[in-house]
Steps between C-alpha positions, in 0.01 A plus 500: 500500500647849428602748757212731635479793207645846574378812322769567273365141316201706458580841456785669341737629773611860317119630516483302863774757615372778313165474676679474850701800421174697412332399812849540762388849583179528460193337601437129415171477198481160450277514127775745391830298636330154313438713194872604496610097519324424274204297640217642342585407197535117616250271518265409749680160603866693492365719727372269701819335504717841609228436804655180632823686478413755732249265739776405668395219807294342191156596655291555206497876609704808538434629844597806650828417598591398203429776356735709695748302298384485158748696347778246648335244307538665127862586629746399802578930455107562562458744817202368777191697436361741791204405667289784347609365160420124581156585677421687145629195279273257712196761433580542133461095518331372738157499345348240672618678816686193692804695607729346268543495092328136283676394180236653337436843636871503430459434155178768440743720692741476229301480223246801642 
């Protein structure tokens, strides 16, 4: 069986670092950071796939404090996000309100 996936498989890493650079000083917009990698233009399954990369303990959902991390997960250089910018991640997200981010709100995230 292959090794788990890691985003650069998925993604190419010049726009990944482009997008982290855009989003080191300012504050996080997740629709606008997945646009810059490129994963609007992918398809529903890749997407979905970039999700199992960041959902980390292998849950079946990215919950809030995995969030805080996302940005680690498209690149070991990826800073933490603050807890203002997780809290409005999970609400751009969280449709179903849950607390915590489905493969598929993930995906109509993306693709909104």
């Amino acid at each position: 069986m292959a090794g788990k996936m890691v985003m650069t498989d998925l993604l190419k890493a010049e726009e990944i670092k482009k997008a982290l650079d855009a989003f080191a000083a300012e504050t996080f917009d997740p629709k606008k950071f997945f646009e810059m990698v490129g994963m609007r233009a992918m398809s529903a399954e890749n997407v979905k796939q970039v999700f199992k990369v960041l959902d980390v303990d292998g849950s079946g959902f990215i919950e809030e404090e995995e969030l805080k991390f996302v940005l680690r997960g498209f690149s070991k250089e990826g800073r933490d996000l603050t807890d203002a910018e997780t809290r409005a991640f999970l609400e751009a997200a969280d449709k179903d309100g849950d607390g915590k981010i489905g493969i598929d709100e993930f995906e109509a995230l993306v693709h909104e």
